[in-house]
C-alpha positions in Angstrom: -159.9 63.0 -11.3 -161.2 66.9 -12.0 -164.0 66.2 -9.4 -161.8 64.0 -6.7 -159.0 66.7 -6.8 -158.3 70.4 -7.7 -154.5 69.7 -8.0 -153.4 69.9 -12.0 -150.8 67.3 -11.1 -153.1 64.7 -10.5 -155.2 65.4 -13.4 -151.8 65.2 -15.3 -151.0 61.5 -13.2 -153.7 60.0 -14.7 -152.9 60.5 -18.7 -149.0 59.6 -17.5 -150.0 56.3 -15.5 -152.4 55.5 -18.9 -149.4 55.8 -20.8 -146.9 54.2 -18.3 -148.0 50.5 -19.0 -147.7 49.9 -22.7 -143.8 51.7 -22.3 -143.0 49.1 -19.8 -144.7 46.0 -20.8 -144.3 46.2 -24.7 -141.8 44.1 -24.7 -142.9 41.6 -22.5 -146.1 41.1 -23.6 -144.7 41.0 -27.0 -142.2 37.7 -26.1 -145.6 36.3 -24.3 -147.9 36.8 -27.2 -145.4 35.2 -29.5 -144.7 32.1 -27.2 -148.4 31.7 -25.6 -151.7 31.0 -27.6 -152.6 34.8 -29.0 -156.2 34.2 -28.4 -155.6 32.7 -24.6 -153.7 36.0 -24.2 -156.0 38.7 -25.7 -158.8 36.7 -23.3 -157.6 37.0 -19.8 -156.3 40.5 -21.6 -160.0 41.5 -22.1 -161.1 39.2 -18.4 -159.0 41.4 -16.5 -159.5 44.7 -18.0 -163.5 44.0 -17.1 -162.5 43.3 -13.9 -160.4 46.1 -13.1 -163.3 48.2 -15.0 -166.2 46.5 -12.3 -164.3 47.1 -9.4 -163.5 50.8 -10.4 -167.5 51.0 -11.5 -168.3 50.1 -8.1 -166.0 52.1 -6.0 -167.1 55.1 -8.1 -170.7 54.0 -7.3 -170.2 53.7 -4.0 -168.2 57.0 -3.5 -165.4 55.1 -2.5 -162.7 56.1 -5.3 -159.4 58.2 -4.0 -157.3 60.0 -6.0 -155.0 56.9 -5.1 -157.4 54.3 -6.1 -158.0 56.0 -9.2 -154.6 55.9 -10.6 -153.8 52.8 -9.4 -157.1 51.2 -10.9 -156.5 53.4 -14.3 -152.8 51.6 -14.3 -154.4 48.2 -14.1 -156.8 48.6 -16.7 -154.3 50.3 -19.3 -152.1 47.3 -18.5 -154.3 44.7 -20.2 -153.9 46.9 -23.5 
């Protein structure tokens, strides 16, 4: 985000939207994990995390990635954890 942006608030989004996931899905994911086969879940988990991680590979490749993009993709990754 240092090299998209010079604003420190940005930089500071990205650690806050890595963080923002696991604080609103623990719980959820918990009751899912319990009810749902653990291995099905950790799977399309780990699926979607590579996923998120080839399209933000690609973007970034293609000097495509926003500021915007960035957090959003950075959300979805952290959200598989």
């Amino acid at each position: 985000m240092a090299e998209l942006t010079e604003s420190a608030m940005m930089v500071a989004l990205v650690q806050t939207v890595a963080t923002l996931p696991p604080v609103l899905f623990s719980v959820v994911a918990g009751g899912l994990a319990d009810v749902l086969d653990r291995r099905l879940v950790m799977i399309v988990a780990q699926v979607s995390m590579f996923g998120v991680s080839l399209v933000l590979f690609v973007m970034s490749a293609m000097s495509l990635l926003n500021p915007v993009s960035l957090l959003l993709l950075a959300f979805l990754v952290t959200s598989g954890n």
